[in-house]
N, CA, C and O atoms as a GROMACS GRO file, in nm:
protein
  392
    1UNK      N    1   0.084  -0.119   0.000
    1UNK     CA    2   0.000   0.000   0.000
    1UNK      C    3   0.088   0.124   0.000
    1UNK      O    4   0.164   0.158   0.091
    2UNK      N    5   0.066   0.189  -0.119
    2UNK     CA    6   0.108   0.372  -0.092
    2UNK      C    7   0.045   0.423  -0.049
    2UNK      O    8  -0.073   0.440  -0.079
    3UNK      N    9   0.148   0.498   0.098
    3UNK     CA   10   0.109   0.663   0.137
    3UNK      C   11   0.149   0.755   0.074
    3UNK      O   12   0.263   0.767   0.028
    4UNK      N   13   0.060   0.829   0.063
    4UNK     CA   14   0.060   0.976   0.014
    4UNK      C   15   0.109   1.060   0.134
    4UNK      O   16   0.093   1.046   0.255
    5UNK      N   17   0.195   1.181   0.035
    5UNK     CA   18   0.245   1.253   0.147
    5UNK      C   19   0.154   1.331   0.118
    5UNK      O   20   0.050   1.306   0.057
    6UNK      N   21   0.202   1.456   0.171
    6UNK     CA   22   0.130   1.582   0.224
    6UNK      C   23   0.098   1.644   0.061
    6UNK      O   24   0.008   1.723   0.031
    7UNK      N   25   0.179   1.596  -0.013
    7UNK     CA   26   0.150   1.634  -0.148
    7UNK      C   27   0.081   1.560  -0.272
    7UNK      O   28   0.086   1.582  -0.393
    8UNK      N   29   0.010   1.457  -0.190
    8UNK     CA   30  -0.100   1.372  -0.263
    8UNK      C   31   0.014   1.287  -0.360
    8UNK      O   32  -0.036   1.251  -0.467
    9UNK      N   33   0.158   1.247  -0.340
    9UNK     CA   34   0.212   1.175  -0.405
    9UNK      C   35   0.304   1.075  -0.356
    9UNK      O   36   0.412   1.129  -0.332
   10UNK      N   37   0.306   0.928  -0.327
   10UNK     CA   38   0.367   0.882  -0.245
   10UNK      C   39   0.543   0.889  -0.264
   10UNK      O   40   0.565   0.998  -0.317
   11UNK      N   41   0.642   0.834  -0.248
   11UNK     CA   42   0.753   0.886  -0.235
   11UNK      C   43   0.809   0.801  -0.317
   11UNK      O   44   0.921   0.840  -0.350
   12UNK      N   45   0.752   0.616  -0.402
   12UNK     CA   46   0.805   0.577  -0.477
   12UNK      C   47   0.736   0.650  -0.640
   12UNK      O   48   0.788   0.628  -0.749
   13UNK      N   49   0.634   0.722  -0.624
   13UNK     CA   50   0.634   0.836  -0.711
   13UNK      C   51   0.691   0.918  -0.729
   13UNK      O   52   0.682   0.967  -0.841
   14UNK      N   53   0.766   0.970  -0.648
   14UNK     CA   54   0.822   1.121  -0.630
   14UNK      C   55   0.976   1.081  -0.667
   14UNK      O   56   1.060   1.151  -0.722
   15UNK      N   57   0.985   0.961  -0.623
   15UNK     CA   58   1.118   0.897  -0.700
   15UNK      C   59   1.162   0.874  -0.804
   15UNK      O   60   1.279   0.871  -0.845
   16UNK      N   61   1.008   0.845  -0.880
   16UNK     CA   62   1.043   0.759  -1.015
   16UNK      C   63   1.026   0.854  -1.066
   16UNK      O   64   1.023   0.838  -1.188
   17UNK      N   65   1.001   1.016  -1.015
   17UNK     CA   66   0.991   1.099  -1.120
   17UNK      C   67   1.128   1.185  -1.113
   17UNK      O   68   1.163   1.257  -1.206
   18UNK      N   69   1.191   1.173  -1.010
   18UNK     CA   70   1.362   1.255  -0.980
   18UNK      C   71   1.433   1.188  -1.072
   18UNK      O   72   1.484   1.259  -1.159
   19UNK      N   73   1.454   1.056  -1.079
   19UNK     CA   74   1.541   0.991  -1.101
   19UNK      C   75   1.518   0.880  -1.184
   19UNK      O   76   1.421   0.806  -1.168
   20UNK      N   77   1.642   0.858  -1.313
   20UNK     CA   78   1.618   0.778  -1.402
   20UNK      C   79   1.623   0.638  -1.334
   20UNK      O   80   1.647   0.630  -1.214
   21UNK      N   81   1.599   0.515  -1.419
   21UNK     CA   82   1.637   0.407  -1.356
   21UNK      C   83   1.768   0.333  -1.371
   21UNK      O   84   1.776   0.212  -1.353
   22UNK      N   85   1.891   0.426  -1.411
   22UNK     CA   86   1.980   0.370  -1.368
   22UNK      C   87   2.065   0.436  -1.285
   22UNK      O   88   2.173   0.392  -1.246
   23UNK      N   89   1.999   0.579  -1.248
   23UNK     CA   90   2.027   0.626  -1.136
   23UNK      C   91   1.992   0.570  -1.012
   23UNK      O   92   2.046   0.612  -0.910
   24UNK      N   93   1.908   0.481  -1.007
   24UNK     CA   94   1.841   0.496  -0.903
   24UNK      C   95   1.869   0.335  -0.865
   24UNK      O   96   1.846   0.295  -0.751
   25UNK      N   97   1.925   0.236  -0.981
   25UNK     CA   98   2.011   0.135  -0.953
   25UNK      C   99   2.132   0.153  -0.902
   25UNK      O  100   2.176   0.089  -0.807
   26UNK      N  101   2.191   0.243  -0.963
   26UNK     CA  102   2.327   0.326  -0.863
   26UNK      C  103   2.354   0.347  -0.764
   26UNK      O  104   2.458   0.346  -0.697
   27UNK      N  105   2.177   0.386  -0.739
   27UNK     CA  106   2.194   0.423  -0.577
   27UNK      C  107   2.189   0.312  -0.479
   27UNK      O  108   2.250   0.316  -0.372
   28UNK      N  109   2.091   0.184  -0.530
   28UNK     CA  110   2.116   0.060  -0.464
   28UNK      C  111   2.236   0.000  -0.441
   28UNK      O  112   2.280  -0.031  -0.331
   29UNK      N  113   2.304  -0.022  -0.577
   29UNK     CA  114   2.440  -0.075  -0.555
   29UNK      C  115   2.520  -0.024  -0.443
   29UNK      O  116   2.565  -0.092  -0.350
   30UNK      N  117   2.535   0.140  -0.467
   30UNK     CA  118   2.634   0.196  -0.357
   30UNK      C  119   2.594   0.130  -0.170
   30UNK      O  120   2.666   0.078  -0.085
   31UNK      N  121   2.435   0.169  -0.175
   31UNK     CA  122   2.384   0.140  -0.057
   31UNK      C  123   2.413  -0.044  -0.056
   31UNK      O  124   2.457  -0.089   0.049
   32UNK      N  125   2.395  -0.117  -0.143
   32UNK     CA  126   2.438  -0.244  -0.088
   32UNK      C  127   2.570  -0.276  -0.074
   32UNK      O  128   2.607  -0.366   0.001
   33UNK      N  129   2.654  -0.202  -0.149
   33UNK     CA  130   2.821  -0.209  -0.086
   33UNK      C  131   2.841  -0.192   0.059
   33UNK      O  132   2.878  -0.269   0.147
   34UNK      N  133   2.808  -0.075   0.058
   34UNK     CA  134   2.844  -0.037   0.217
   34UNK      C  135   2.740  -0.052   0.344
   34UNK      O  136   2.726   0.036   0.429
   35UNK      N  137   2.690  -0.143   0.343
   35UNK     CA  138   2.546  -0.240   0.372
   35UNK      C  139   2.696  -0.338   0.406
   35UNK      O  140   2.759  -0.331   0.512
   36UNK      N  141   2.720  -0.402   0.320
   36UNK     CA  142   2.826  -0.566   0.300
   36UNK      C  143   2.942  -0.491   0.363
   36UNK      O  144   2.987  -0.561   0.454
   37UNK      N  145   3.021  -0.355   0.349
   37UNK     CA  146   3.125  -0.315   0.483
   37UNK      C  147   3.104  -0.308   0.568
   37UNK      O  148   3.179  -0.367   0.645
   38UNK      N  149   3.006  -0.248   0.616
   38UNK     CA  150   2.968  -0.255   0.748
   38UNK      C  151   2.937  -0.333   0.839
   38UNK      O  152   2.958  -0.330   0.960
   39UNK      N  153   2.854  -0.444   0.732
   39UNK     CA  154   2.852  -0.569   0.826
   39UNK      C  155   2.981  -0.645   0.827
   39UNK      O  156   3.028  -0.696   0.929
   40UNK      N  157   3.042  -0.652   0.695
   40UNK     CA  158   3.188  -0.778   0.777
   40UNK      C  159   3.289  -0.726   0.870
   40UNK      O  160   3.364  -0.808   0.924
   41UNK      N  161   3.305  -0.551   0.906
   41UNK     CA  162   3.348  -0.517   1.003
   41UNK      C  163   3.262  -0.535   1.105
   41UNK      O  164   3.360  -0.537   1.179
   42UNK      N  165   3.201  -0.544   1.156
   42UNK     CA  166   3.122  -0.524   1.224
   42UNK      C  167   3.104  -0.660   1.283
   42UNK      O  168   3.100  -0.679   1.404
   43UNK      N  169   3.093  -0.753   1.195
   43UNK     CA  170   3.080  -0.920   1.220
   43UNK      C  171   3.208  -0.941   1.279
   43UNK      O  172   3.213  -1.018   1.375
   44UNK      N  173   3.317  -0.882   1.237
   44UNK     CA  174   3.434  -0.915   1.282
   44UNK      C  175   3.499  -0.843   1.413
   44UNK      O  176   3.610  -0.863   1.462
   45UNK      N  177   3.381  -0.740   1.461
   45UNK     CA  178   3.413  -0.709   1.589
   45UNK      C  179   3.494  -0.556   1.534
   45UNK      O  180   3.507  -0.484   1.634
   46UNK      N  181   3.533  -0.509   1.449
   46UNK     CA  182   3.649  -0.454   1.425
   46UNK      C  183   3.590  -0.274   1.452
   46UNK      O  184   3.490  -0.223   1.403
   47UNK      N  185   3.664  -0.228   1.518
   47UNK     CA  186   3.665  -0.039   1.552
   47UNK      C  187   3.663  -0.014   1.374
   47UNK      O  188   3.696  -0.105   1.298
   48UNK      N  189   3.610   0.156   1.312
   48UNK     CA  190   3.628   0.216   1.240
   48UNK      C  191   3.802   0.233   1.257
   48UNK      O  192   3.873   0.242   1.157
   49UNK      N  193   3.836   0.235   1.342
   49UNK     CA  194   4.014   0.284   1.382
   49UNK      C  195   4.086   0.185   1.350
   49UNK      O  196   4.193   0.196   1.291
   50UNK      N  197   4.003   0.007   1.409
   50UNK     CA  198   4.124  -0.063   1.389
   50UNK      C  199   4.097  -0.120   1.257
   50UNK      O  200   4.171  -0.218   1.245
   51UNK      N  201   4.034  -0.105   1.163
   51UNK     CA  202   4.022  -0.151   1.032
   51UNK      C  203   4.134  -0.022   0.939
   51UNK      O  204   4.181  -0.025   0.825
   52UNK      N  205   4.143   0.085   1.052
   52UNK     CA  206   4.216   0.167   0.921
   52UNK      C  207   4.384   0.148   0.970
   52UNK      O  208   4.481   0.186   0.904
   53UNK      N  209   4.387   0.078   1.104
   53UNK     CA  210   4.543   0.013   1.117
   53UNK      C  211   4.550  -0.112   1.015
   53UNK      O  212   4.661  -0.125   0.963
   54UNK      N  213   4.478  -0.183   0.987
   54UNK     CA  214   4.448  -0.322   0.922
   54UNK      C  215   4.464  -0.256   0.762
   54UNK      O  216   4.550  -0.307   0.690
   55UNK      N  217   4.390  -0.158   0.716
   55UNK     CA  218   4.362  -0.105   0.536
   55UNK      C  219   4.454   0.024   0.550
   55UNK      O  220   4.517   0.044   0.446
   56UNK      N  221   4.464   0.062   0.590
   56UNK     CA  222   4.598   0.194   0.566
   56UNK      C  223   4.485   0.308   0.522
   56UNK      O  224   4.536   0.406   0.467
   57UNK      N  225   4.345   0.311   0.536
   57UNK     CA  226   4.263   0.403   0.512
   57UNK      C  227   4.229   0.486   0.607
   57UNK      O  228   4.136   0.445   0.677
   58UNK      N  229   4.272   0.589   0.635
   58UNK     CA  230   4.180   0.701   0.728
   58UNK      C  231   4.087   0.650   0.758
   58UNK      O  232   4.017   0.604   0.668
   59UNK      N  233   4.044   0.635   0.901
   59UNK     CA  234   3.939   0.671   0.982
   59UNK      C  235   3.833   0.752   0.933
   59UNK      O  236   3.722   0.708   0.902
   60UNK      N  237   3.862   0.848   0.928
   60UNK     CA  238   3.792   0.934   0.892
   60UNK      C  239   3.709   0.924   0.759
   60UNK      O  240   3.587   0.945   0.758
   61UNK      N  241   3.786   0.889   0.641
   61UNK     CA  242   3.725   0.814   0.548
   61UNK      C  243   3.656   0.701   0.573
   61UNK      O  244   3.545   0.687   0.524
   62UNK      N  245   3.717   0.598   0.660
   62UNK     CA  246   3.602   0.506   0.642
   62UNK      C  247   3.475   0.519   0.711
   62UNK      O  248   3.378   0.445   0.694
   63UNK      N  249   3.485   0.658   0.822
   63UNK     CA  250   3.342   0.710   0.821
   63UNK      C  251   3.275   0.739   0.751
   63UNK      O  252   3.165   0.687   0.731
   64UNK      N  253   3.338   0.859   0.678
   64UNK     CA  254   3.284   0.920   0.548
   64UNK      C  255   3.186   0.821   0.448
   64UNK      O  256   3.063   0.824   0.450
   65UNK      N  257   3.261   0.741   0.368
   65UNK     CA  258   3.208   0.640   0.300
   65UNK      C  259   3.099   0.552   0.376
   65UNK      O  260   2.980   0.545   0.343
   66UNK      N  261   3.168   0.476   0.502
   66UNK     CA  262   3.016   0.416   0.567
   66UNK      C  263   2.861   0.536   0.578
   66UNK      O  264   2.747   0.491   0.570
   67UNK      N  265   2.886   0.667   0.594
   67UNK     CA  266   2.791   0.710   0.595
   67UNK      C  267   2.708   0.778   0.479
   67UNK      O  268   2.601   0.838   0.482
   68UNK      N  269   2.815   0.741   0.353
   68UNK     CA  270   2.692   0.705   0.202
   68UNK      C  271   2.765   0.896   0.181
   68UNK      O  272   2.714   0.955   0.085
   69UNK      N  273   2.862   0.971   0.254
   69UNK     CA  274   2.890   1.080   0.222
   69UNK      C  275   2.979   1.155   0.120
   69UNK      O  276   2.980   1.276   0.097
   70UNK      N  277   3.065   1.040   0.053
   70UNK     CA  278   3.118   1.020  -0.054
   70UNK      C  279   3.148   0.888  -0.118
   70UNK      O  280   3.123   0.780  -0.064
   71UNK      N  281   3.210   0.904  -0.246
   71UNK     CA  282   3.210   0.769  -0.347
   71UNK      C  283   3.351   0.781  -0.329
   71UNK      O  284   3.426   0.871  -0.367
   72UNK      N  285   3.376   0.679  -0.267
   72UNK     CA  286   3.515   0.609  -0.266
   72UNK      C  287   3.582   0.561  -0.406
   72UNK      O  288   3.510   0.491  -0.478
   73UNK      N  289   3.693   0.587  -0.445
   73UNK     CA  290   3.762   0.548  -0.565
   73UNK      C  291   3.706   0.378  -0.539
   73UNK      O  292   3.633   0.333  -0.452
   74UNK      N  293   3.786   0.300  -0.674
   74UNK     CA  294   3.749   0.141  -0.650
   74UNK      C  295   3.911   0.100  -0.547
   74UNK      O  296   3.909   0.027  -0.448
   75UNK      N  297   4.003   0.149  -0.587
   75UNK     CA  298   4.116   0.134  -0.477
   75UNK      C  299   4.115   0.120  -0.339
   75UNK      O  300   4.161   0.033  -0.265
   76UNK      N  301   4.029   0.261  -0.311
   76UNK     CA  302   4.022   0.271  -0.174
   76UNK      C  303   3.917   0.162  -0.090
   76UNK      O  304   3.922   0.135   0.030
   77UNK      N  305   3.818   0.109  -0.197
   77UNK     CA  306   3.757  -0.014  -0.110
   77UNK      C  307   3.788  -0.128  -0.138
   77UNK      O  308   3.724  -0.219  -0.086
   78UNK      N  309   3.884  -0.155  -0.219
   78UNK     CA  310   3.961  -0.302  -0.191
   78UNK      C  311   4.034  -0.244  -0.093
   78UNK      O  312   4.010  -0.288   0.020
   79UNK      N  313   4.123  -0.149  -0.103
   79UNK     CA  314   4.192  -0.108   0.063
   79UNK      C  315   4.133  -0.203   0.173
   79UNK      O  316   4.181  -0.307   0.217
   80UNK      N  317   3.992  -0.126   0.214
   80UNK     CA  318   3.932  -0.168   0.348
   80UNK      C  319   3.832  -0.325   0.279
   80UNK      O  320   3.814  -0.406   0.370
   81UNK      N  321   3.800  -0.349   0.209
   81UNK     CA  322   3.795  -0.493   0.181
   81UNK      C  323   3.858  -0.628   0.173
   81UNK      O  324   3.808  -0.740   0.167
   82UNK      N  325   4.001  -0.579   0.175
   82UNK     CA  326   4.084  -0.691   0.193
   82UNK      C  327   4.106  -0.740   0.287
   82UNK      O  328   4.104  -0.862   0.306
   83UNK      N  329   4.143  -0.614   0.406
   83UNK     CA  330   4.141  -0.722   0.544
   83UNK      C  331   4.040  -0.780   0.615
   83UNK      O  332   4.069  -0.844   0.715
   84UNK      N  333   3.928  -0.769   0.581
   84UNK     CA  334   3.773  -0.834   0.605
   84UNK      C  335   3.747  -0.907   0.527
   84UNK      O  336   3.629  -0.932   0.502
   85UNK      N  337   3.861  -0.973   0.454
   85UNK     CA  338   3.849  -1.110   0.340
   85UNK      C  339   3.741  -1.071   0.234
   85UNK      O  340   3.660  -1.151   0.186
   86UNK      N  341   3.747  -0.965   0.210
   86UNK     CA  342   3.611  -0.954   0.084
   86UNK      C  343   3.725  -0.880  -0.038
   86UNK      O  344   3.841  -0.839  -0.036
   87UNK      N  345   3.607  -0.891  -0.146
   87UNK     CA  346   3.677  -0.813  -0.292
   87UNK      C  347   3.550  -0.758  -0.327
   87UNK      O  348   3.451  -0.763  -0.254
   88UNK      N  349   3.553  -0.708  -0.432
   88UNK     CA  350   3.467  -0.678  -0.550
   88UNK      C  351   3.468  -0.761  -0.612
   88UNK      O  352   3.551  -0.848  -0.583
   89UNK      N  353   3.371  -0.787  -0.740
   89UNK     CA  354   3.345  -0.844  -0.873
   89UNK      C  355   3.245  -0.831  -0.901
   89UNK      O  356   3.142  -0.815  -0.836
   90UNK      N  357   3.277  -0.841  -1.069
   90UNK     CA  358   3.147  -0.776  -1.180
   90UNK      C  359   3.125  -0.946  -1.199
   90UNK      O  360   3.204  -1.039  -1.213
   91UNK      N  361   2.990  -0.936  -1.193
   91UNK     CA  362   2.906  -1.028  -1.227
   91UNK      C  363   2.750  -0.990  -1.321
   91UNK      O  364   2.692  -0.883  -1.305
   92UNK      N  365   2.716  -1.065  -1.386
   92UNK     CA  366   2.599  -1.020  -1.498
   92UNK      C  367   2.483  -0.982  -1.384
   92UNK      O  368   2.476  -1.033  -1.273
   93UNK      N  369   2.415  -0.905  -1.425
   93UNK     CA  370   2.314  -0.852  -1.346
   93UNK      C  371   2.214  -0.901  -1.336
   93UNK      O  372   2.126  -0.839  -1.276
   94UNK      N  373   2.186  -1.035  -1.390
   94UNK     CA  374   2.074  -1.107  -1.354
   94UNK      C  375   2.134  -1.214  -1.177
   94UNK      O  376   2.059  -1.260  -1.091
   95UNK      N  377   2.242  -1.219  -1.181
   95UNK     CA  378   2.286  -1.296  -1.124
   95UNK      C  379   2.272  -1.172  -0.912
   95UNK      O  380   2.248  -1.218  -0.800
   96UNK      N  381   2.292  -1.067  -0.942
   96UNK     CA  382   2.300  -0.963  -0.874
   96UNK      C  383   2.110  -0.968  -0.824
   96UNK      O  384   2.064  -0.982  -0.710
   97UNK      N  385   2.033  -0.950  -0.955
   97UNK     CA  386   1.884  -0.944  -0.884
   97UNK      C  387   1.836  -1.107  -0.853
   97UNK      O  388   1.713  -1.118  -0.846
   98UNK      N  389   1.902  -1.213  -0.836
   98UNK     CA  390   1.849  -1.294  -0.798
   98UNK      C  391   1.852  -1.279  -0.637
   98UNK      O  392   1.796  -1.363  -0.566
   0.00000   0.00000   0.00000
């Protein structure tokens, strides 16, 4: 069920009208990356501090990025992906929406 906001339009309306749809796949991806950092630090017990003794990444950055506030080069998140045993990879996109 859609709610309507205050402007008689619910917000996956107001979406699909901001934003194309591969913007707005973009925006999933990013949000499910750092969704998957957060949890394997996190699973692993690990401080924002001691993952950046572990990845050689600022602190501060890996705030930044966990909080969706900038786009990290692809470098800088194998950086902090490696010592939490993860990588990247391109895989076909049917394989991604399953």
């Amino acid at each position: 069920m859609k709610k309507n906001s205050a402007l008689g339009q619910s917000w996956d309306e107001v979406r699909e009208a901001l934003f194309t749809p591969e913007e707005l796949a973009e925006s999933q991806l990013k949000v499910a990356i750092i969704g998957e950092l957060i949890k394997a630090r996190v699973d692993q017990g690990l401080s924002q501090r001691e993952l950046e003794t572990l990845s050689g990444v600022k602190q501060p950055v890996i705030a930044r990025i966990e909080k969706g506030n900038i786009s990290p080069q692809i470098s800088t998140l194998l950086k902090i992906l490696a010592p939490l045993g993860k990588t990247l990879a391109v895989v076909p996109m049917s394989t991604h929406n399953k």
